[in-house]
C-alpha positions as CSV (number, residue, x, y, z in Angstrom):
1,X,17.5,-95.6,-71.8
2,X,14.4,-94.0,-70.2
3,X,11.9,-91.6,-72.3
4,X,11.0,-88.3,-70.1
5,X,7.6,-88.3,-69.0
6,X,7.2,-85.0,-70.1
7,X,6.7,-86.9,-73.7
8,X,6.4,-84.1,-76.3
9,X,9.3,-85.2,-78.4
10,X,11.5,-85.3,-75.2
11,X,15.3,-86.6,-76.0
12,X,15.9,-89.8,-73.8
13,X,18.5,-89.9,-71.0
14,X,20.3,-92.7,-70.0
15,X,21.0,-94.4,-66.1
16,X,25.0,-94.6,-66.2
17,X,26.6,-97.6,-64.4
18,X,28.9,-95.9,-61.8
19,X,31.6,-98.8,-62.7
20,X,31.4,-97.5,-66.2
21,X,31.8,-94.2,-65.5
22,X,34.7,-94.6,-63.1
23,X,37.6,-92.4,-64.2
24,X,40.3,-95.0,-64.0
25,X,38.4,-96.9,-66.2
26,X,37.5,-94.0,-68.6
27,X,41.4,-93.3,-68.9
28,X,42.4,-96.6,-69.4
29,X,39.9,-97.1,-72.8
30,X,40.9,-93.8,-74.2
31,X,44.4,-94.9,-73.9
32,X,43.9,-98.6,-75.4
33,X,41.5,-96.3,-78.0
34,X,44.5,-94.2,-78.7
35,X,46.4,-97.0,-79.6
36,X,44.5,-98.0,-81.9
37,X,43.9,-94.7,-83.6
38,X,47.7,-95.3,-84.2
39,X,47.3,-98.9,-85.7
40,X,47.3,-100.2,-89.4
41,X,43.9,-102.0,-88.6
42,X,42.6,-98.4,-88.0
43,X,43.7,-96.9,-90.8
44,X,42.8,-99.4,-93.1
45,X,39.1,-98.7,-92.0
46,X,39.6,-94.9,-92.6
47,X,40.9,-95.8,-96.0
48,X,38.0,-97.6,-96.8
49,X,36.2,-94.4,-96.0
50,X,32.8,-96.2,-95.0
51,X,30.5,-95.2,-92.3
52,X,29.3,-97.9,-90.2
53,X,26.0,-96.6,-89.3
54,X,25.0,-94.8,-92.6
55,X,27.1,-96.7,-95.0
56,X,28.2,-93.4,-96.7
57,X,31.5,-92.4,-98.5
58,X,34.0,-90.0,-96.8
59,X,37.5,-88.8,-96.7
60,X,39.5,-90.0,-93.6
61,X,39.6,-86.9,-92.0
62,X,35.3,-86.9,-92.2
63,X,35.4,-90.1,-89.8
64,X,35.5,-90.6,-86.1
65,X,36.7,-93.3,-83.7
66,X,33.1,-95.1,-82.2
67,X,32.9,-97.1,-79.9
68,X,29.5,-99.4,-80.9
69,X,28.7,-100.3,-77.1
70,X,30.1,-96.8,-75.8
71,X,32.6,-96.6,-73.0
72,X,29.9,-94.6,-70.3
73,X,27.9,-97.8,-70.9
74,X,30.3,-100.7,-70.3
75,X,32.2,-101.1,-73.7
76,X,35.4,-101.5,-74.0
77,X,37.8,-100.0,-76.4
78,X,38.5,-103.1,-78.9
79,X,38.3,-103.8,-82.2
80,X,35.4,-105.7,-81.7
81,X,33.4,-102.5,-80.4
82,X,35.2,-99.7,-82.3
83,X,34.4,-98.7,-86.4
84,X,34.4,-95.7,-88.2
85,X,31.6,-93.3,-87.9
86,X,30.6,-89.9,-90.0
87,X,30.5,-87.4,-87.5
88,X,26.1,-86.8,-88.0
89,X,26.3,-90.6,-87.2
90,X,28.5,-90.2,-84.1
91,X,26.9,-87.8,-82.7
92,X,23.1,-88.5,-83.3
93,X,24.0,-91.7,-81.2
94,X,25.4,-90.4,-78.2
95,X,25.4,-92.9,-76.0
96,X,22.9,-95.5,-77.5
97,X,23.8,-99.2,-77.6
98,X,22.8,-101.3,-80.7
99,X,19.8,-102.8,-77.9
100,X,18.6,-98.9,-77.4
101,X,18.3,-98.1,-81.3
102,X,16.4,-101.8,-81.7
103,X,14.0,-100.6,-79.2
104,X,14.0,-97.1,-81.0
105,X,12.8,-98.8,-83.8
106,X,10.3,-101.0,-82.5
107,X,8.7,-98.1,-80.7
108,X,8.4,-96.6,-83.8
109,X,6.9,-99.1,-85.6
110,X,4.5,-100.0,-82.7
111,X,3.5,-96.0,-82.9
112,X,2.5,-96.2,-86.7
C-alpha cells in the first residue's frame, strides 16, 4: 500500500502482483469461494451472525463472504482466509491485508 503524495486525506492505492491478478487464478478462487458459500462450515458462521472485523450482530443475509488476505493480493479462497464480514466492514477494507491496517494504525498513532 502506498499513500499519494498528494497527502490531503488522499485514499491509498495498492501495487497489484500480476500473478495475483491473473484471470485463471481469479476464476479458480471464486469457484473454490463458491463452494464454500454452499458448505455447512459457511453457514454455520452466518448463523452465528458475527462480524469479523466489527464484532457486531447481523442477520445472515447482512454478511458477506471476505477473504482476510484478499484474492488481488495473493490469498487464497480457504477457510483459513475467508469469515463473515458486515458489508461497511467489507467494503471499508477493500483490498487491505491484516499487515496494511497494522501499519494504518501505527501511522496513526505515530501522527498523534
Amino acid at each position: 500500500m502506498h499513500d499519494c503524495p498528494g497527502g490531503g486525506g488522499a485514499k491509498p492505492f495498492f501495487v497489484l502482483d500480476p500473478a495475483h491478478t491473473n484471470p485463471k487464478r481469479t476464476k479458480r478462487e471464486r469457484e473454490k469461494a463458491r463452494k464454500l458459500k454452499a458448505s455447512d462450515w459457511w453457514r454455520k458462521k452466518l448463523a452465528a451472525g458475527i462480524c469479523h472485523y466489527c464484532g457486531g450482530r447481523f442477520s445472515a443475509a447482512e454478511l458477506t463472504m471476505d477473504h482476510i488476505v484478499p484474492v488481488a493480493r495473493g490469498g487464497e479462497s480457504n477457510r483459513a482466509n475467508i469469515v463473515p464480514s458486515c458489508r461497511p466492514c467489507n467494503q471499508a477494507k477493500r483490498l487491505e491485508t491484516p499487515v496494511d491496517r497494522i501499519l494504518r494504525e501505527l501511522g496513526k498513532e505515530r501522527d498523534k
